[in-house]
PyMOL commands that place a pseudoatom at each C-alpha (Angstrom):
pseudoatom trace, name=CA, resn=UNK, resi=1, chain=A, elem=C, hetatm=0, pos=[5.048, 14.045, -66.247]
pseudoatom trace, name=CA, resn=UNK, resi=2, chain=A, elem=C, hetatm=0, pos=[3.865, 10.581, -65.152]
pseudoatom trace, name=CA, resn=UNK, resi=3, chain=A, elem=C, hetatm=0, pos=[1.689, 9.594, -62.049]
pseudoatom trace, name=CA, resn=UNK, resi=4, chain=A, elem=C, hetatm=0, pos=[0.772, 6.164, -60.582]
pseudoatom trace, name=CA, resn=UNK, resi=5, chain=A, elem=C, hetatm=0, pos=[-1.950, 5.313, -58.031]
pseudoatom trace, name=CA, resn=UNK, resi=6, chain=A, elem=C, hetatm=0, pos=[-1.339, 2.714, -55.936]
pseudoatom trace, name=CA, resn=UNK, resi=7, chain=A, elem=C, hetatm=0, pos=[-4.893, 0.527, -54.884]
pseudoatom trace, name=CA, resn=UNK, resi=8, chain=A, elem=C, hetatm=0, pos=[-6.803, 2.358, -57.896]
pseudoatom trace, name=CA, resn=UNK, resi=9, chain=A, elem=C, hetatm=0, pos=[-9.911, 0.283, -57.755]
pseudoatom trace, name=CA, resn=UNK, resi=10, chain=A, elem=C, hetatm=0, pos=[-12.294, 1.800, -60.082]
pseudoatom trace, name=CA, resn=UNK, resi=11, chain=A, elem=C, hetatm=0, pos=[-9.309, 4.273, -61.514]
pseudoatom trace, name=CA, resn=UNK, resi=12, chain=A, elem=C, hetatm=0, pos=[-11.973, 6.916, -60.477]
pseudoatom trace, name=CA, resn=UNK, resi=13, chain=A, elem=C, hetatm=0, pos=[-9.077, 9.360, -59.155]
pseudoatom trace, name=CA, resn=UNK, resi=14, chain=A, elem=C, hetatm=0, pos=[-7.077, 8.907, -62.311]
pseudoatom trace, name=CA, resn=UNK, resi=15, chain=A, elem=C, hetatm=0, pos=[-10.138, 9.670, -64.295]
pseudoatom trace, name=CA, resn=UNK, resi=16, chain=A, elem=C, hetatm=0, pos=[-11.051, 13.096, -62.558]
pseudoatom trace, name=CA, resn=UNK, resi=17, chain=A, elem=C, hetatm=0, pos=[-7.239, 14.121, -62.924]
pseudoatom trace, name=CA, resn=UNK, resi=18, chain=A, elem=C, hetatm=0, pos=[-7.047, 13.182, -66.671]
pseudoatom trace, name=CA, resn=UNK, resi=19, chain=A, elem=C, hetatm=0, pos=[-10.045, 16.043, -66.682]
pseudoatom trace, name=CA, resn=UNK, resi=20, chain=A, elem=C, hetatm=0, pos=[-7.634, 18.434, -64.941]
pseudoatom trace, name=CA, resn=UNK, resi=21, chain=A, elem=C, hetatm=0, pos=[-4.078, 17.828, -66.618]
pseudoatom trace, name=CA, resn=UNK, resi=22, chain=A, elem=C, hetatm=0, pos=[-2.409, 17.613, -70.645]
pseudoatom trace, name=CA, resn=UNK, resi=23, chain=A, elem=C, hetatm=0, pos=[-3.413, 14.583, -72.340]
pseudoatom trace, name=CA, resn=UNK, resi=24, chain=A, elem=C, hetatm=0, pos=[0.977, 14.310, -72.332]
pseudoatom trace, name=CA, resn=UNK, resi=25, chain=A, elem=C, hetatm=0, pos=[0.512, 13.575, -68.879]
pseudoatom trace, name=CA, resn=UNK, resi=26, chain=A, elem=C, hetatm=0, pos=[1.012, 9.922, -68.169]
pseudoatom trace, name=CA, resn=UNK, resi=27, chain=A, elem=C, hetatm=0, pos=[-1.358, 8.562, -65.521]
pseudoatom trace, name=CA, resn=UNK, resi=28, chain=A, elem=C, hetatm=0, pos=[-1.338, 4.592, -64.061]
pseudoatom trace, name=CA, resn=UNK, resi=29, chain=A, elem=C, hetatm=0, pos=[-3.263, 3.140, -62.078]
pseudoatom trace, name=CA, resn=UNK, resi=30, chain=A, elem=C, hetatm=0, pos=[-2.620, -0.289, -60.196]
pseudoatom trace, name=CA, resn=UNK, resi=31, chain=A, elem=C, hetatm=0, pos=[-4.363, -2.829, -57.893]
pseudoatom trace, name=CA, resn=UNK, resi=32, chain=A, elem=C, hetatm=0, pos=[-3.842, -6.116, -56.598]
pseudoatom trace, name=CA, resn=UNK, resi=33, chain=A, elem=C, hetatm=0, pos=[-7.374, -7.098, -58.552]
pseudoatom trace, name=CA, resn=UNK, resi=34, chain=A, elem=C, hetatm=0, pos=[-8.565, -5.865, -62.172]
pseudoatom trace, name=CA, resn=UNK, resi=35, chain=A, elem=C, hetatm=0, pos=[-12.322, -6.906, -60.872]
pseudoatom trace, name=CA, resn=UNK, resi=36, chain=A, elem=C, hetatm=0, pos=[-13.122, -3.103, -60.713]
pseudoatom trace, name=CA, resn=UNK, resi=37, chain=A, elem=C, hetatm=0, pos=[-11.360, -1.509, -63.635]
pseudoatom trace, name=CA, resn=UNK, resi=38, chain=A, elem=C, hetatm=0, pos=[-13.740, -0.165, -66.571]
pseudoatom trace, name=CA, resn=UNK, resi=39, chain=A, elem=C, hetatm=0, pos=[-13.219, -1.657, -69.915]
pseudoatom trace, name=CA, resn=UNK, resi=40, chain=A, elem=C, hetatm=0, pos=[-10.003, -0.181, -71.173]
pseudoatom trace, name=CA, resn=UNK, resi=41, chain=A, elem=C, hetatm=0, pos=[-11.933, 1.346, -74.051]
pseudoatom trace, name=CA, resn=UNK, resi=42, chain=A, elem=C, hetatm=0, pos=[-13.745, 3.808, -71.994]
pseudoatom trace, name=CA, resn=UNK, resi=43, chain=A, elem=C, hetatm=0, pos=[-10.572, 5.283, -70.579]
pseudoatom trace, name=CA, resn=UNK, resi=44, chain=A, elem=C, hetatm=0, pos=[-8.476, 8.362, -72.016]
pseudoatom trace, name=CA, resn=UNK, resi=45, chain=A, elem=C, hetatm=0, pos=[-5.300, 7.477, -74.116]
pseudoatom trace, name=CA, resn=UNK, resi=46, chain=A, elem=C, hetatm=0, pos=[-3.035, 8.286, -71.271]
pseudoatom trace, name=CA, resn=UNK, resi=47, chain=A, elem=C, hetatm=0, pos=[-4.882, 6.288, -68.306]
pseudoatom trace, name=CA, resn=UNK, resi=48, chain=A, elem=C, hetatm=0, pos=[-3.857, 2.781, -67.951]
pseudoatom trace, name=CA, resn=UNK, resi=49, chain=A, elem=C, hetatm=0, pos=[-5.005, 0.276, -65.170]
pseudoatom trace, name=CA, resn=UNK, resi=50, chain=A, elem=C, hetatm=0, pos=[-2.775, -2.701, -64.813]
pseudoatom trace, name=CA, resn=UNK, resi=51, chain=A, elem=C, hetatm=0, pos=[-2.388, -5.226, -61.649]
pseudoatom trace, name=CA, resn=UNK, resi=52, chain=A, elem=C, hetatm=0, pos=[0.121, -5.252, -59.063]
pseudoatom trace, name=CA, resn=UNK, resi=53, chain=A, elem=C, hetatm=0, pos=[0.594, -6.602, -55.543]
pseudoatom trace, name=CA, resn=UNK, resi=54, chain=A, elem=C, hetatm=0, pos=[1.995, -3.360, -54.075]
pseudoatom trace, name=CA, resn=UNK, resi=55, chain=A, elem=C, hetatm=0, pos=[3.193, -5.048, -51.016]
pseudoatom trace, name=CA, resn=UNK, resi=56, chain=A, elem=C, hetatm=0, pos=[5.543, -7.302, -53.579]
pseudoatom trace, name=CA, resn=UNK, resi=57, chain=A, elem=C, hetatm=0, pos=[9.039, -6.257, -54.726]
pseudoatom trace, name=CA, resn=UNK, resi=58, chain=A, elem=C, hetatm=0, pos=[8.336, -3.226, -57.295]
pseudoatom trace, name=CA, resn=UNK, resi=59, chain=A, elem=C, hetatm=0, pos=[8.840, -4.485, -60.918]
pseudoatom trace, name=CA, resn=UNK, resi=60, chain=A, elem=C, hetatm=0, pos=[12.124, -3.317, -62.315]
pseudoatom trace, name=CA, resn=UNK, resi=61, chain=A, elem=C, hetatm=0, pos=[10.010, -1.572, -65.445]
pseudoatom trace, name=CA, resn=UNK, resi=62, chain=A, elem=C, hetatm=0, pos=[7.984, 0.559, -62.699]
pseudoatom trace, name=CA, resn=UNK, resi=63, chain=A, elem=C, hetatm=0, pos=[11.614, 1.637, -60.628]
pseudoatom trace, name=CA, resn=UNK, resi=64, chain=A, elem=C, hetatm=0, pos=[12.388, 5.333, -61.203]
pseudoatom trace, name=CA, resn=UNK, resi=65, chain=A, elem=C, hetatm=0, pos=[9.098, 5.624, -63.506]
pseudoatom trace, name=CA, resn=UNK, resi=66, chain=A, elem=C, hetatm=0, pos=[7.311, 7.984, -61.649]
pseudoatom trace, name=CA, resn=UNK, resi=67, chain=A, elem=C, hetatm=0, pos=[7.308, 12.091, -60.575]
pseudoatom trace, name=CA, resn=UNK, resi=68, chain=A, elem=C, hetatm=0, pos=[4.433, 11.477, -58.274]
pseudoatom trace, name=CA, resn=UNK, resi=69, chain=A, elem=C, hetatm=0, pos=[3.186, 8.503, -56.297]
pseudoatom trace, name=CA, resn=UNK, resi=70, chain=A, elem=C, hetatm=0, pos=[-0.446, 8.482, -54.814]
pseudoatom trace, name=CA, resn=UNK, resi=71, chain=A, elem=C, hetatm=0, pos=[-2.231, 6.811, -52.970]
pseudoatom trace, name=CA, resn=UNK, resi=72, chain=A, elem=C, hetatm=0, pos=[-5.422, 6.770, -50.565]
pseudoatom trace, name=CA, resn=UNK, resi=73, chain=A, elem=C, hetatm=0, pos=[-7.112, 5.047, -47.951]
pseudoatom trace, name=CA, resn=UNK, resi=74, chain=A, elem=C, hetatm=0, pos=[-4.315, 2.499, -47.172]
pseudoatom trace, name=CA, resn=UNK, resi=75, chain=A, elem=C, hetatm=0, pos=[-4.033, 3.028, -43.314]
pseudoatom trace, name=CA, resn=UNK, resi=76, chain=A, elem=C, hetatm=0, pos=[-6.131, -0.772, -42.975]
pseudoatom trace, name=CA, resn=UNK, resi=77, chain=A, elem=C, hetatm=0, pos=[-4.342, -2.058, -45.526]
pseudoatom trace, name=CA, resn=UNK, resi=78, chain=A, elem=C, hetatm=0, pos=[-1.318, -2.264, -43.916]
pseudoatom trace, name=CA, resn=UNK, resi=79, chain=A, elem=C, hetatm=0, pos=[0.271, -4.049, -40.524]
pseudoatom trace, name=CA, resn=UNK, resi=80, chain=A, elem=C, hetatm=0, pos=[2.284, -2.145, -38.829]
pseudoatom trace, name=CA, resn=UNK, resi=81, chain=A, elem=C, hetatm=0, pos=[5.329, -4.714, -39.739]
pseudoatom trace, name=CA, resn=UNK, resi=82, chain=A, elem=C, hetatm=0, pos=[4.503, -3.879, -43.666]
pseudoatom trace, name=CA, resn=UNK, resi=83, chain=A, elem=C, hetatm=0, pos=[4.673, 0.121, -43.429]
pseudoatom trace, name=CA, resn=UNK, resi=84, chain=A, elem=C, hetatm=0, pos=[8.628, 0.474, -43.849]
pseudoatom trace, name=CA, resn=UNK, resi=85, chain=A, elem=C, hetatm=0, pos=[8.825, -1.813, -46.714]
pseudoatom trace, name=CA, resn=UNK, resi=86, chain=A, elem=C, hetatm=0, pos=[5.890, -0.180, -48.226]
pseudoatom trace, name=CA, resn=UNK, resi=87, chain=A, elem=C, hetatm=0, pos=[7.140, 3.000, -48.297]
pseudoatom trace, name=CA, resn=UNK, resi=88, chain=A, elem=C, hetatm=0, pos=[10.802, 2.034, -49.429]
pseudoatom trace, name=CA, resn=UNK, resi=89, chain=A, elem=C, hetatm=0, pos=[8.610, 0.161, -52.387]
pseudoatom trace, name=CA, resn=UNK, resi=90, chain=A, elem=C, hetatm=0, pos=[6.682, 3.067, -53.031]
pseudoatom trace, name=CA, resn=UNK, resi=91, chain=A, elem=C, hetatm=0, pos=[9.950, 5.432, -53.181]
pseudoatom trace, name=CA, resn=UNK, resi=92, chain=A, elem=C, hetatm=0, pos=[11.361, 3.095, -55.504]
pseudoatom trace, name=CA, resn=UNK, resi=93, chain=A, elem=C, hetatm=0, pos=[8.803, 3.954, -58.076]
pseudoatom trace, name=CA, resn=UNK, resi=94, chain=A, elem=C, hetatm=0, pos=[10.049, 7.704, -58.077]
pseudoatom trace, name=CA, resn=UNK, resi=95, chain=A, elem=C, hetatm=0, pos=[12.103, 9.267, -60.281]
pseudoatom trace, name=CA, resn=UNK, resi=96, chain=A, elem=C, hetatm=0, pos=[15.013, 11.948, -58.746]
pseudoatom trace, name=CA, resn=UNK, resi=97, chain=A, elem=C, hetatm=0, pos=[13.070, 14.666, -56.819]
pseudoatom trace, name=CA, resn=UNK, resi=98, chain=A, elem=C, hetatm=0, pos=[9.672, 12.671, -57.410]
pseudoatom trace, name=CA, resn=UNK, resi=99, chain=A, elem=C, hetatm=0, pos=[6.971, 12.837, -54.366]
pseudoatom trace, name=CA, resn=UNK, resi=100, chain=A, elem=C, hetatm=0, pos=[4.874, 10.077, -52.346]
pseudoatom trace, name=CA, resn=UNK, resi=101, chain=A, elem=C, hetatm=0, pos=[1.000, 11.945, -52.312]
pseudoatom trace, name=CA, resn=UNK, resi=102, chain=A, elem=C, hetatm=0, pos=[-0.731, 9.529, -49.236]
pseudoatom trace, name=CA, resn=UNK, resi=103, chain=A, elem=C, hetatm=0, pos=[-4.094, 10.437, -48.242]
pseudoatom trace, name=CA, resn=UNK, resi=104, chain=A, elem=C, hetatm=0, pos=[-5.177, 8.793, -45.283]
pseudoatom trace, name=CA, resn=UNK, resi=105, chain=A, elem=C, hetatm=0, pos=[-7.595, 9.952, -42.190]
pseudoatom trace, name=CA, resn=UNK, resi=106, chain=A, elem=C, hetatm=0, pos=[-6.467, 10.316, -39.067]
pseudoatom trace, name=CA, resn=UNK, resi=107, chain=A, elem=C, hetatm=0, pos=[-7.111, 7.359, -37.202]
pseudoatom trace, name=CA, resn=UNK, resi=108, chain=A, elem=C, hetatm=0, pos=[-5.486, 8.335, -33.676]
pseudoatom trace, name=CA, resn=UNK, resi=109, chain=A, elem=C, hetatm=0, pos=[-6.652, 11.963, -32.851]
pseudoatom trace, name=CA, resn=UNK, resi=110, chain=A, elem=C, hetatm=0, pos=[-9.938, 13.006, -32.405]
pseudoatom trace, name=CA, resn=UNK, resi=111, chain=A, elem=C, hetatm=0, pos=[-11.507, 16.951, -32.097]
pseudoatom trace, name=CA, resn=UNK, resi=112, chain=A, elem=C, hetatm=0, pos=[-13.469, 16.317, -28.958]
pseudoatom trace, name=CA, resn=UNK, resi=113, chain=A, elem=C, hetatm=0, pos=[-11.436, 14.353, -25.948]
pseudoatom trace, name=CA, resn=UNK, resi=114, chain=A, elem=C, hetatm=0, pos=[-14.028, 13.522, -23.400]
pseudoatom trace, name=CA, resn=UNK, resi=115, chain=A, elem=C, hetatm=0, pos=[-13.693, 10.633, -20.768]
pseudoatom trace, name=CA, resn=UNK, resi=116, chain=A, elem=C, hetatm=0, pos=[-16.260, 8.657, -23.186]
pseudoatom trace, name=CA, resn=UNK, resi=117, chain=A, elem=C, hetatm=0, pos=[-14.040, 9.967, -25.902]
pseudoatom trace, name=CA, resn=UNK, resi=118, chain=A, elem=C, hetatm=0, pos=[-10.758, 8.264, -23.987]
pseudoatom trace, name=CA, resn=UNK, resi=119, chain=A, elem=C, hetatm=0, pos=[-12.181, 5.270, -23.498]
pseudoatom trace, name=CA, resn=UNK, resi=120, chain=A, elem=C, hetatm=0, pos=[-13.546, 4.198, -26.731]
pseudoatom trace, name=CA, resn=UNK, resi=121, chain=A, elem=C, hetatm=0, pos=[-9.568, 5.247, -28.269]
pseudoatom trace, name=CA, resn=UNK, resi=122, chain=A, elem=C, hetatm=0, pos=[-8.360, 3.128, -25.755]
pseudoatom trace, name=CA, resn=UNK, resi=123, chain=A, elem=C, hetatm=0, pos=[-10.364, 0.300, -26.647]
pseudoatom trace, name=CA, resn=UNK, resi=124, chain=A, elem=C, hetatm=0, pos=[-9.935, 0.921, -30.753]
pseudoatom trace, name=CA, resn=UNK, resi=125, chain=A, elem=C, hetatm=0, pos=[-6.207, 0.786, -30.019]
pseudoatom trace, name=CA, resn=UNK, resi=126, chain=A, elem=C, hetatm=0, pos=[-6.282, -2.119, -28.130]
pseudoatom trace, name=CA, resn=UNK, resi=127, chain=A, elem=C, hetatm=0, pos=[-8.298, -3.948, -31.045]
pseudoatom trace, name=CA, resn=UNK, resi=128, chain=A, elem=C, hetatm=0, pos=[-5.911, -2.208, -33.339]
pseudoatom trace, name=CA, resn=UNK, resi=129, chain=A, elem=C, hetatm=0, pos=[-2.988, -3.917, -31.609]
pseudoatom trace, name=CA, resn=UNK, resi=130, chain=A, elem=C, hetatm=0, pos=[-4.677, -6.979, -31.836]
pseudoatom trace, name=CA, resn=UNK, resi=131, chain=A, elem=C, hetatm=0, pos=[-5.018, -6.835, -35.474]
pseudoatom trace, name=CA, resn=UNK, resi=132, chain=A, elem=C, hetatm=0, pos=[-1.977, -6.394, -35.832]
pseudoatom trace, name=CA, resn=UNK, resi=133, chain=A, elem=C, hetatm=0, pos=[-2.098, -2.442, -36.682]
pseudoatom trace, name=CA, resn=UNK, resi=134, chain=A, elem=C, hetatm=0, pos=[-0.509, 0.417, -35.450]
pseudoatom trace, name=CA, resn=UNK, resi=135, chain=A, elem=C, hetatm=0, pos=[-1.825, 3.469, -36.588]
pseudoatom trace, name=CA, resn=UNK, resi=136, chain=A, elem=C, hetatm=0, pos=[0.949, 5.707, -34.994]
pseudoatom trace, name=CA, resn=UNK, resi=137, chain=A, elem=C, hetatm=0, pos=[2.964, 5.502, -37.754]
pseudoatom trace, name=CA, resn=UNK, resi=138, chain=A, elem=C, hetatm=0, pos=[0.077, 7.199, -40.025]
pseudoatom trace, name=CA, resn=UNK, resi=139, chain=A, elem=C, hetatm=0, pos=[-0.702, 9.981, -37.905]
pseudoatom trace, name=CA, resn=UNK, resi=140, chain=A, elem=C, hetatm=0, pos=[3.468, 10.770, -37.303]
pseudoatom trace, name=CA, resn=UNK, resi=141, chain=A, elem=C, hetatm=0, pos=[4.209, 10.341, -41.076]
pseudoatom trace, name=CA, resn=UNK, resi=142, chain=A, elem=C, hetatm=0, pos=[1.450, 12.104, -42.613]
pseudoatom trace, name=CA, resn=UNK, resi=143, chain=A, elem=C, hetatm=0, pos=[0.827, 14.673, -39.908]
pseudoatom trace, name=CA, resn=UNK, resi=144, chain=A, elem=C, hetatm=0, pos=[3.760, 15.449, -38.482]
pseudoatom trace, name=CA, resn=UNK, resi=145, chain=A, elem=C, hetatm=0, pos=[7.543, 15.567, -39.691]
pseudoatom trace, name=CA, resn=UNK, resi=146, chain=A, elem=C, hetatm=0, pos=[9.600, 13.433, -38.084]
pseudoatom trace, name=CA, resn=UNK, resi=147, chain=A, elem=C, hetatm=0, pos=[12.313, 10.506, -38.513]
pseudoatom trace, name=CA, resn=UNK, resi=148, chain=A, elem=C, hetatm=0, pos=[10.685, 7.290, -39.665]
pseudoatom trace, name=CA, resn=UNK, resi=149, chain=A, elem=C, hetatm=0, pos=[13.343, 5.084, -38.204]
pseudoatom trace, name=CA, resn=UNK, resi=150, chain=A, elem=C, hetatm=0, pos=[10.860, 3.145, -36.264]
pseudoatom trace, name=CA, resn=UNK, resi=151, chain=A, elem=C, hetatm=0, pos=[9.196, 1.887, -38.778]
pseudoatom trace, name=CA, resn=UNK, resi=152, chain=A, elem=C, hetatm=0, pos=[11.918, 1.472, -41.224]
pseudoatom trace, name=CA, resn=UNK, resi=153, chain=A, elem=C, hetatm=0, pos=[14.449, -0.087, -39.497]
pseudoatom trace, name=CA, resn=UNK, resi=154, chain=A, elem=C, hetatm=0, pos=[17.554, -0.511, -41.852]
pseudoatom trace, name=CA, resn=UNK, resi=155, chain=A, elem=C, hetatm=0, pos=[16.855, 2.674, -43.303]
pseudoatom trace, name=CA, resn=UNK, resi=156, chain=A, elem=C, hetatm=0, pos=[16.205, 1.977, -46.991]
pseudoatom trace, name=CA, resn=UNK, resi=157, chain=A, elem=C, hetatm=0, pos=[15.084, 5.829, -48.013]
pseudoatom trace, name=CA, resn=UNK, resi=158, chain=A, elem=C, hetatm=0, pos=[16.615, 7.393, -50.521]
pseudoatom trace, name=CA, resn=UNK, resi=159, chain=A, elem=C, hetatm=0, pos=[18.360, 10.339, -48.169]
pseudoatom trace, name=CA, resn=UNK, resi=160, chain=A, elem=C, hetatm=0, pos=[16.796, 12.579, -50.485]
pseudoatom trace, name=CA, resn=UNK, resi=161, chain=A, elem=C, hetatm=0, pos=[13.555, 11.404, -49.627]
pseudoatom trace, name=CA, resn=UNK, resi=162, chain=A, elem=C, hetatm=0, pos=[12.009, 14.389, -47.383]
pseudoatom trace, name=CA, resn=UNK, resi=163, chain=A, elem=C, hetatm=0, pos=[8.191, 14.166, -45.709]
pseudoatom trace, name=CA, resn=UNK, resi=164, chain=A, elem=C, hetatm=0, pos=[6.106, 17.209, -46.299]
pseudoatom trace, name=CA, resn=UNK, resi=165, chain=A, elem=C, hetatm=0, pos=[2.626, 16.934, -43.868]
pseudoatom trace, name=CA, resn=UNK, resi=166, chain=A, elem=C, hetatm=0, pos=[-0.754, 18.881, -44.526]
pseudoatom trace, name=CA, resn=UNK, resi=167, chain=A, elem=C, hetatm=0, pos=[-3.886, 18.373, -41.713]
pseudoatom trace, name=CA, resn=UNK, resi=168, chain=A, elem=C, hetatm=0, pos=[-6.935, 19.736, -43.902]
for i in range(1, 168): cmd.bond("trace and resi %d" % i, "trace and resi %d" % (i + 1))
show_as sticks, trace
zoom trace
């Protein structure tokens, strides 16, 4: 089994799941900077950081590599033009029957909805807008399954490429 984390930083996921899984597993990390990654020495024989702009074409070496894909935390990382290429990128890594794991928050609903509540959304979407980000497609993708069209407009998916959504 091999897994690759996409914007590892510090590798610090990588590290607690070496703890949990075979040394046989296979676990990469990548970033667009080594600046965080520990000396190589002081990781486990089958963790590896290495660099890569994820947003960039995925390296032929890294296409059908991997059974699972994660990733965290990238809902600010992205524009709203970048998601569909992202996640066509991100699909390329996978081998047959592989899975995209994206943690994220939920930056569009909130528990409580009062008028105070409202208005502050409104005005975080409206900044959001003008930055350039649209957090719909988070909270539809990872919360909710439904077609992805939108946001990928020719449609680049592997058709075997299914979205499975958990709200913990």
């Amino acid at each position: 089994m091999s897994v690759a984390d996409i914007g590892t930083g510090t590798g610090l996921w990588l590290l607690d799941l070496a703890r949990e899984v075979p040394s046989s597993v296979t676990l990469h990390g990548y970033d667009i900077s080594d600046k965080q990654f520990p000396p190589s020495q002081m990781l486990p024989q089958n963790v590896s950081l290495k660099q890569l702009d994820s947003l960039g074409d995925v390296p032929t070496e890294l296409q059908g590599r991997y059974d699972v894909v994660h990733l965290r935390m990238w809902a600010n990382n992205l524009s709203s033009k970048e998601v569909g290429s992202f996640i066509c990128n991100l699909s390329k890594m996978l081998k047959p029957g592989g899975y995209i794991q994206w943690e994220d928050v939920d930056l569009c609903n909130h528990g409580i909805r009062t008028k105070q509540v409202e208005e502050f959304d409104q005005q975080m979407k409206e900044l959001f807008k003008l930055a350039g980000r649209d957090y719909r497609y988070l909270r539809i993708s990872m919360f909710f399954s439904v077609d992805l069209d939108s946001y990928i407009p020719t449609r680049q998916l592997d058709s075997n490429l299914a979205l499975f959504a958990s709200k913990t």
